[in-house]
N, C-alpha and C positions, 0 to 999 in steps of 0.2 A: 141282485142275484139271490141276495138270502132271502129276500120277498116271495119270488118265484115258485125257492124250494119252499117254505114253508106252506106256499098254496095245492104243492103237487106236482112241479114240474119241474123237468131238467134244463141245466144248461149245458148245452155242449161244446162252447166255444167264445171266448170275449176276447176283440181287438177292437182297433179305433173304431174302425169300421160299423164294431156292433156286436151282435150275439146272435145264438141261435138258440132258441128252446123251443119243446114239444108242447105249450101253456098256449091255449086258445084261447081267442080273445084277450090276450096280454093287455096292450094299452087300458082296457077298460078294468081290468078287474085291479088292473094298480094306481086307478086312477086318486084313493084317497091315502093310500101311501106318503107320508112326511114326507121323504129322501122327493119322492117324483111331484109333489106338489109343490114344494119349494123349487125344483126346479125349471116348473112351467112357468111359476109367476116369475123368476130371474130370467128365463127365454122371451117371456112376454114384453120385460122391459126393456131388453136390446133390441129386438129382431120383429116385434110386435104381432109373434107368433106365438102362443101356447103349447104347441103339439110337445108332447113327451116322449112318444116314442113314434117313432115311422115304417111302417112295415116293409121292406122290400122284397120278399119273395114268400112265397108260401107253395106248400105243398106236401103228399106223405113219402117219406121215406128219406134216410140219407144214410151216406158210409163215411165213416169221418175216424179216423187214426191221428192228428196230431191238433192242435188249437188252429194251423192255418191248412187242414189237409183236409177239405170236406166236397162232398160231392153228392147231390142230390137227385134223389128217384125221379118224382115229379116235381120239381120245383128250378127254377135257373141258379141255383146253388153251388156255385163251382170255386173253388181254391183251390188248384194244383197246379204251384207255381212249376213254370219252368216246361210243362207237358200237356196245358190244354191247348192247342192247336195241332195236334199229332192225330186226334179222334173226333168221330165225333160222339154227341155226348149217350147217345145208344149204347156207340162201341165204346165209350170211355165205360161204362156202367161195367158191362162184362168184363173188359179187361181188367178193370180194378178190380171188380169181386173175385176173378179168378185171381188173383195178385192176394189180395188181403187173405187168403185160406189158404195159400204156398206158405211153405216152408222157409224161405230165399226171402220174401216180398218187397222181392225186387222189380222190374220193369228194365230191361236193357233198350234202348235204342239209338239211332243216328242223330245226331244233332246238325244243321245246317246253319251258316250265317255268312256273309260276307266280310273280308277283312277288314278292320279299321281302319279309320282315316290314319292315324296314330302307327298302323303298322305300316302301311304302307307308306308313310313319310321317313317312319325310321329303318327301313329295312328295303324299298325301293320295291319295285314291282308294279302290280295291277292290280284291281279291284277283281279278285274272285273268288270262287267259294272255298267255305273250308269246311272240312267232315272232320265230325268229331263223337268217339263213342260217350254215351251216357247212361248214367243207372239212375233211375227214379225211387225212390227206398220209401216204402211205405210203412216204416218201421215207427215207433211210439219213440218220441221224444227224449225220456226220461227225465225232465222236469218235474215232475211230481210224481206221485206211489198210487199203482192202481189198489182199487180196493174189493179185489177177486172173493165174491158172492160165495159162501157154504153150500157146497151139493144138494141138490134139488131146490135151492131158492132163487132160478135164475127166471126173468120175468115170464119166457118161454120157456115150455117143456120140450126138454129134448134138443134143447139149440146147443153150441157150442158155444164157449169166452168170446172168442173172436166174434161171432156174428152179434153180438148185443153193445150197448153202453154199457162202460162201464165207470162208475167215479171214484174220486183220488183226491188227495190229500197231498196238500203241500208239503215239499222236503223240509228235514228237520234243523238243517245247514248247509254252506256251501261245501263240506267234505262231504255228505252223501252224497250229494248233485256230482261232485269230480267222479266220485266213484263208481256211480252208475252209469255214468257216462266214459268211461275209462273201459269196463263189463262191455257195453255194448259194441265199443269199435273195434275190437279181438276180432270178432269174425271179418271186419270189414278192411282194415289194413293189411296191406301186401308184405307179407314177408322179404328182405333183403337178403339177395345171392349174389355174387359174383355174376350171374347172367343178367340182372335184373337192367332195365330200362331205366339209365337215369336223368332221361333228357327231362326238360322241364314242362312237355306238354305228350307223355308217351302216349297217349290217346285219342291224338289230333293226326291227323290226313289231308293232305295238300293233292294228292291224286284219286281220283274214285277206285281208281283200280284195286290200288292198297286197302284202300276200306272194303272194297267187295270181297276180296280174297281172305280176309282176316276174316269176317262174316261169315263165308260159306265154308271156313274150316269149322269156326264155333259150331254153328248150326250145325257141320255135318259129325263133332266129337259129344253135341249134347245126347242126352237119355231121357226120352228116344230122339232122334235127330230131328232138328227146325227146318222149318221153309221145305216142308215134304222132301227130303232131303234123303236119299238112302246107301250104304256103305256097300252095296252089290261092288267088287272088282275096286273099293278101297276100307282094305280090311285092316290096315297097317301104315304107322307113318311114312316110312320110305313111300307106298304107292300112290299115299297123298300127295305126296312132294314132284314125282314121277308127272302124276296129273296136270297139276299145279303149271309144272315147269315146260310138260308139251305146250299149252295154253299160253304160255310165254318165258322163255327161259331165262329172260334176265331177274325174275322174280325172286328177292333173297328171299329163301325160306329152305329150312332144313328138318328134319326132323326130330330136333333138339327142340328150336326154335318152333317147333307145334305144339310140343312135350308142357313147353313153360305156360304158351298163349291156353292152353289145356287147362294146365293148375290156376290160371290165373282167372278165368271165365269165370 
């Protein structure tokens, strides 16, 4: 890694797996490096292979927000654990870009899977589905300290923080690491009320039904309202509930109970 930058080039990411940097022709220009020549000749005597490094994708561009959250323009570069099989990789592109320049850079959606063998042994039943809401957080780590570039020295004119690389510097201890990570969940943990949900999976759905109605209230309280969505004749909780409860009236929900799922979106 300290090869790399010294010849010009960044790193944007090191796991088992491997790294990513923007250094062309890598393999060759590190080829007389100590660290990688020692350890061709050590690869050569096990495996009675030399290769030092092995390329597996290439291509320009990529968006990358945490060491395992990267995603590539032209190239099959993809970590987004837990959310690549929702898009495809076009509409992953868009959606994350729009995501990464939000405010929120969040990603709300449905999560599908079938019960456990596990649950259903302990809890009896049937193999079927279960719906469950999920947020994708495409927010920075806070592992390490960005190291945000002086006014007019960003590689592009005219770009913003977000749309560039930027590099960082390891924490100085484990009390800054708690700390900024302490800083960053404030926005994300739920406040405790006496109304609050404290079953042990409040975000899980055993009926479609529940999950589409909780849906089409979010969508229809966001600004401006989802899923083309619009408030003509529900301009007010009671008429949402009124609605709601024509469509089926054993449906618990109340106006209260919109009020909270409201705050809590």
């Amino acid at each position: 890694m300290n090869a790399i930058q010294k010849l010009g080039g960044l790193v944007v990411s090191v796991t088992t797996d491997g790294f990513i940097t923007n250094l062309a022709d890598v393999a060759s220009r590190l080829a007389q490096n100590y660290l990688m020549s020692e350890y061709k000749k050590i690869r050569k005597q096990l495996s009675d292979d030399e290769t030092g490094l092995e390329l597996k994708h290439s291509g320009k561009g990529i968006l990358a927000w945490t060491t395992r959250g990267q995603l590539g323009f032209e190239s099959k570069i993809i970590a987004t654990t837990g959310f690549q099989h929702y898009y495809s990789i076009p509409d992953m592109i868009t959606v994350f870009t729009e995501t990464f320049k939000s405010k929120s850079k969040g990603i709300e959606f449905v999560q599908t899977r079938l019960r456990s063998a596990k649950d259903v042994y302990t809890n009896g039943g049937h193999v079927t589905m279960i719906y469950k809401d999920q947020q994708f957080r495409m927010h920075f780590y806070n592992k390490r300290v960005w190291l945000i570039p002086l006014e007019g020295t960003l590689p592009v004119a005219n770009v913003e923080i977000e749309e560039v690389l930027l590099d960082s510097n390891p924490l100085t201890d484990i009390s800054h690491g708690e700390n900024l990570r302490f800083i960053s969940k404030v926005s994300k943990v739920k406040q405790y009320s006496k109304y609050s949900n404290t079953s042990n999976n409040p975000n899980r759905y055993l009926i479609l039904q529940d999950l589409a109605i909780t849906n089409f209230v979010k969508g229809l309280l966001a600004e401006p309202p989802l899923f083309k969505l619009h408030r003509v004749g529900l301009e007010n909780y009671k008429d949402i509930v009124e609605y709601i409860k024509a469509f089926n009236p054993s449906t618990k929900i109340t106006p209260n109970s919109i009020s909270l799922l409201k705050n809590r979106s």
